[in-house]
N, C-alpha and C positions, 0 to 999 in steps of 0.2 A: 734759201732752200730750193731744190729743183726740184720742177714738175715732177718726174718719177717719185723722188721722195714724198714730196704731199701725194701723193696717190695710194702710197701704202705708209701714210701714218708717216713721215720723213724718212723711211725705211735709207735711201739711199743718199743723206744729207750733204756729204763734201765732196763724197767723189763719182758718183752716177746718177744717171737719169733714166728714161725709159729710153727702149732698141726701138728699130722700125725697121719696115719688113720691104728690102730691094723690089723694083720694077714696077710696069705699069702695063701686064698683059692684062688683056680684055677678059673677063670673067664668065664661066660657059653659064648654063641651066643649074639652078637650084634642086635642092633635093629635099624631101620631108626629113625634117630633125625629128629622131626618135624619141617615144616618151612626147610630144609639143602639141599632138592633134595635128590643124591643118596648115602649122604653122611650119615655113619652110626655110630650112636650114640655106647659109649664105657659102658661095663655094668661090676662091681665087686659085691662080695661077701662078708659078713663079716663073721670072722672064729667065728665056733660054742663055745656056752659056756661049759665049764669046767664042771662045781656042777651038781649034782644027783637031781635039781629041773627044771622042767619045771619053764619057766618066764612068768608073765603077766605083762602087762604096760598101763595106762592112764595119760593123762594129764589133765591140768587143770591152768585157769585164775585164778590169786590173786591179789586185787585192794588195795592199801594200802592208806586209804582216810584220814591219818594222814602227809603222806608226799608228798608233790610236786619233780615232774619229777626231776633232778636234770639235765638235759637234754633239759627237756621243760618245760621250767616252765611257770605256770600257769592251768599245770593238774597235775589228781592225778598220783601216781607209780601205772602200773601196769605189772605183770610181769606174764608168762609160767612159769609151772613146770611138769615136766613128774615123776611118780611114774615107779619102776620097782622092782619087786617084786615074790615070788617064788606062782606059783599055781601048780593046780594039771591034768591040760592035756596038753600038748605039743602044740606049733601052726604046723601048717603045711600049704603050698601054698600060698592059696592066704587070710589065717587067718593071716599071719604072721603081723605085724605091721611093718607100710612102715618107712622107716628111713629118711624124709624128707618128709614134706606134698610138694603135689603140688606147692604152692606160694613161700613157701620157698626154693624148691629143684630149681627153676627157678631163682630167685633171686642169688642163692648160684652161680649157674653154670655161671651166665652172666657176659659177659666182665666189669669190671672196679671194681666187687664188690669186699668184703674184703674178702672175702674167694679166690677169682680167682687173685685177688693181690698178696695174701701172699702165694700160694701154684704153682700158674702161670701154672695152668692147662690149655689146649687150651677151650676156653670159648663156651659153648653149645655142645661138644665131649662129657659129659658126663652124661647119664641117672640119674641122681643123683635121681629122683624121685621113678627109679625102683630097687632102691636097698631096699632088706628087713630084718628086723632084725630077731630075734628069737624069738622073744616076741608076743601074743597072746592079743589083744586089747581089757581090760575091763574084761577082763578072774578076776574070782573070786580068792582072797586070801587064800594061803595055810592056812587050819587052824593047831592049835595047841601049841596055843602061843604067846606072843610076842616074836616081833624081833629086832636085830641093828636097827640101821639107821644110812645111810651113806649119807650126799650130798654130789654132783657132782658140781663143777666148772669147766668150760674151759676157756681157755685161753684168751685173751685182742680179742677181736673180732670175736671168732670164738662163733658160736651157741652150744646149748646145744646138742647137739646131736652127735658130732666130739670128744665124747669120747663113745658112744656108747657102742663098744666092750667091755672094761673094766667094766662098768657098767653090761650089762649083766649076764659077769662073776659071778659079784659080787651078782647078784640077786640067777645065780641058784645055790650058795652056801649057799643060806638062807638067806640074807641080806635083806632089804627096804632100796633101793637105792633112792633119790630124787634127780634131775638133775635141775640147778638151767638157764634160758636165764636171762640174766643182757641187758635190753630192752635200744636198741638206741649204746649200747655197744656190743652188736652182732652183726655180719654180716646182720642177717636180724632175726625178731621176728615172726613167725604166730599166728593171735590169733582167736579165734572161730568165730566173725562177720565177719570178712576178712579182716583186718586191717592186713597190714604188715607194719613193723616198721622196717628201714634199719639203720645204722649204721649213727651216726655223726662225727665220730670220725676223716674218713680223711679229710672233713671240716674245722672242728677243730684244724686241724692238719695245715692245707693249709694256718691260717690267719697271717697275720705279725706280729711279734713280739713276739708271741707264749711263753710263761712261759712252757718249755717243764715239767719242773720238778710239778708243779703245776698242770698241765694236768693230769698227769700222777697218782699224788696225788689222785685227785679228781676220776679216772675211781677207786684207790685202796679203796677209803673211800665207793664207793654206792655201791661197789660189796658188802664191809662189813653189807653195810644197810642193803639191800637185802635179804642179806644171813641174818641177824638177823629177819629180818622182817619172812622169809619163817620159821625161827622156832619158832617166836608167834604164827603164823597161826597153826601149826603141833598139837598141843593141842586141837586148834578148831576144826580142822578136823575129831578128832574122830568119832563127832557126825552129819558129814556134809553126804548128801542123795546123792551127785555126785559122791562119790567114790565107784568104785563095793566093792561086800559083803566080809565082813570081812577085809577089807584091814586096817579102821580106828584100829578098836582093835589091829593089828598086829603090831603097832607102840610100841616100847620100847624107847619111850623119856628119859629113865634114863643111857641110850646105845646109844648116838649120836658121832659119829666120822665127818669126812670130806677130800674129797680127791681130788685135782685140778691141772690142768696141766698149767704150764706159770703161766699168772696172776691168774690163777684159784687157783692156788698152792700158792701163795702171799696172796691171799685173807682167802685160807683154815689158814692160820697162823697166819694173823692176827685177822682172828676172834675169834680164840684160846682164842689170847691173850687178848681182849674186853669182849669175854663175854663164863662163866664159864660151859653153857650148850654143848658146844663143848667139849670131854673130851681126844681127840685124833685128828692129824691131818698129813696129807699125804701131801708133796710138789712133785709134777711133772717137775722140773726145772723150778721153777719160782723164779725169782731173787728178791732179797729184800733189792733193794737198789737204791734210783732216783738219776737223774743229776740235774745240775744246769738249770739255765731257757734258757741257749742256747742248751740244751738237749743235752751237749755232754762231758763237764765236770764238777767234782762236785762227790762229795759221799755223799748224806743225807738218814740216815735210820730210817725206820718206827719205832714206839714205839717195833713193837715186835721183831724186831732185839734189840734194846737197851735196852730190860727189858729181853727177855729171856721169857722162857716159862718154866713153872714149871711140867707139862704134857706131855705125850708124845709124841712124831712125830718122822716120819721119812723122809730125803732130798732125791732124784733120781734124780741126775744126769743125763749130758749125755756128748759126746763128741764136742756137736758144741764148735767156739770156745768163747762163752760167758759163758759157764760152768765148768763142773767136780766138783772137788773134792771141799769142802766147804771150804779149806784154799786159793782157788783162788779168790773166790765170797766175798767181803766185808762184805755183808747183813748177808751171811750163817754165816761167820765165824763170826761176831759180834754173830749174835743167839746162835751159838756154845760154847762160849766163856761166856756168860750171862746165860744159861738154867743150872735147875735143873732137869727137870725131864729127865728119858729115851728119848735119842736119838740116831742114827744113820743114817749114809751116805754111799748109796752105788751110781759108775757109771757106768752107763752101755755101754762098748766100742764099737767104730764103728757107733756107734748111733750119731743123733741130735735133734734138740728141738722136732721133729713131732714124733719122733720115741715112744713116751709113749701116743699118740692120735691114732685116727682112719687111720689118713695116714699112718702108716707105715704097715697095708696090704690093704687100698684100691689103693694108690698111684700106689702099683708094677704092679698090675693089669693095671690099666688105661697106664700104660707106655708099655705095652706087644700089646696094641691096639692103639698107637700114640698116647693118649691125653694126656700126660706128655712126654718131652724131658729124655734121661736118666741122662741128666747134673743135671736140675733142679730136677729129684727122688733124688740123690743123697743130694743133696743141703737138702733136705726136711728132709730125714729120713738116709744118711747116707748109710753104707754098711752093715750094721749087716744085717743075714736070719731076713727074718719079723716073721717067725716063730718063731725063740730064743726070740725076739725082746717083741713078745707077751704071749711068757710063761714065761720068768723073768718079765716083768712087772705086768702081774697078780698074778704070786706066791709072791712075795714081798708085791703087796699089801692085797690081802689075808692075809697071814700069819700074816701081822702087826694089822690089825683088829681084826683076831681069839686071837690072843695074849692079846690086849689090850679091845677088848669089848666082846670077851667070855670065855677070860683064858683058852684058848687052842694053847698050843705052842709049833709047829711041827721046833723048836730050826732054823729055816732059817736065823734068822736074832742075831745068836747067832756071830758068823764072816763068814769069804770068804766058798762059799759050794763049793763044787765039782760038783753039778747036774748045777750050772751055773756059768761057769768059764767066762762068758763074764761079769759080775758082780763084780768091783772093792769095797770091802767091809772096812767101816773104823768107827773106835767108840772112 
């Protein structure tokens, strides 16, 4: 069972664990948490982006009125997705785009929710609403081109935005990043009317008899919907009046990669293997492999462990002890063992599941100000600097993108480097 899962009841037994939160910038002045008396709320930073572009980012509703909730049924899907994308002025203050809306950053932070489950932050300790990204809200599209595109998945529960940092990156490197919430399957969803939509999943989790493997199943199949559905839509979009200027044009749907952490990562592979407009795909430690229906033994693997993949990907590991190397992981190593196209496996030591999410530098932070035990930091994101932690995991994925969706190959991922020796490399 993995940590994540024992934190919410085994919520996320065979194939995820808990995210963690990029970088290791220094955390300013605390603020009174409302409602707390004198008691004062803990505030972090997320570390700045890498690339030579300023980022812009909006979101935006997509109602899918071909499929029922799979969730709730009897309405339609509909799902958040945030763009993030290179423009051409920098945010600064209070431009910057806030990393959690209101509804959601409250929902995240309160006691019993999936996020304050799996990560066991002290519940209302932390500002989560006053944390701000890099990004410039509605800010106009760099012109000069089309670009990648990359979506974004996170992990069995957590929100689209607990990969943030990496996304970023990825933006002021020249990418069109699209960040996917799997609605009823996140922690919690914001949507434009006010509707927040919280998670079912420990619910679900909680009834007798439970078919774990089936469960589990079913959260891997709607992420794939999802995610297919979101790039029917990407075509429409060109020509859609919500998106600021130039950003439709800048879409290179002939250059779609995909990149997820946990189930996010699960998801990124099997939609690979479903469907052909995916042409590359990045696993963040996400296992691909369910239990039986007592959710504790049993190995049955999804079709794209069992077929393999003909296209590229790359696995990242980590050290919790549900992963590493891909001869330990049944899912991996079937995949491995079944694939034609280019792959490789690298892990990165000292690390655990959160350590390639946003916890592993907002985590250290919030623990420098009591609202994380140092037991539980550890637990989360392990002992690697967050620093290394968040420059191997961006140059890795960087590099696997530039290689594969612009034929630019700074040889990283040719075997073991020297610039990052915490990086176990294997082909």
């Amino acid at each position: 069972m993995s940590r994540r899962g024992r934190a919410v009841a085994a919520l996320l037994l065979a194939m995820a664990t808990a995210t963690a939160t990029l970088g290791v910038v220094g955390a300013p002045g605390a603020v009174a948490a409302p409602g707390r008396g004198t008691e004062r709320q803990a505030r972090a930073w997320l570390p700045q982006p890498t690339g030579p572009y300023p980022v812009g980012t909006t979101s935006l509703q997509l109602t899918d009125d071909r499929r029922d909730d799979p969730w709730k049924p009897g309405q339609h899907r509909k799902l958040m997705i945030s763009f993030w994308y290179p423009t051409t002025r920098p945010a600064t203050g209070d431009d910057r785009a806030p990393y959690m809306v209101p509804a959601a950053a409250d929902h995240f932070g309160s006691a019993g929710s999936v996020g304050q489950s799996d990560y066991v932050f002290e519940p209302g300790r932390t500002d989560w609403a006053g944390i701000r990204t890099h990004a410039r809200t509605d800010a106009p599209a760099l012109t000069g081109g089309e670009r990648p595109v990359v979506l974004y998945s996170a992990g069995f529960g957590d929100p689209r935005t607990w990969g943030t940092g990496l996304v970023e990156d990825l933006a002021s490197r020249g990418y069109t990043v699209v960040t996917v919430d799997h609605t009823y399957d996140a922690s919690e969803v914001a949507f434009p009317d006010g509707d927040l939509a919280t998670s079912v999943l420990p619910a679900l989790w909680a009834q007798p008899g439970l078919d774990a493997g089936a469960l589990l199943r079913k959260m891997l199949q709607s992420r794939v919907d999802d995610t297919r559905f979101v790039l029917d839509q990407l075509a429409g979009l060109r020509h859609d009046k919500r998106l600021p200027a130039g950003l439709a044009a800048s879409l290179d749907l002939d250059r779609i990669g995909m990149v997820g952490h946990s189930g996010g990562g699960s998801t990124a592979l099997q939609t690979m293997h479903d469907d052909p407009r995916l042409k590359v795909g990045v696993n963040l430690d996400g296992q691909l492999h369910f239990p039986g229906p007592d959710g504790r033994t049993g190995v049955f693997l999804p079709s794209v462990a069992e077929d393999g993949l003909t296209r590229p990907f790359l696995l990242m590991g980590t050290q919790d002890p549900e992963s590493g190397s891909y001869h330990r992981q049944p899912g991996w190593d079937a995949l491995w063992q079944h694939s034609t196209g280019w792959h490789a496996d690298v892990t990165l030591t000292d690390s655990r599941h959160g350590s390639y999410t946003d916890a592993q530098s907002l985590l250290p932070q919030l623990a420098r100000q009591g609202a994380i035990s140092a037991e539980q930091l550890t637990d989360d994101v392990g002992d690697i600097r967050p620093d290394r932690a968040v420059s191997a995991t961006r140059s890795y994925v960087a590099s696997f993108f530039d290689r594969w969706l612009r034929g630019h190959d700074d040889h990283l991922l040719d075997g073991p480097s020297p610039s990052f020796p915490e990086m176990v490399y294997e082909r």
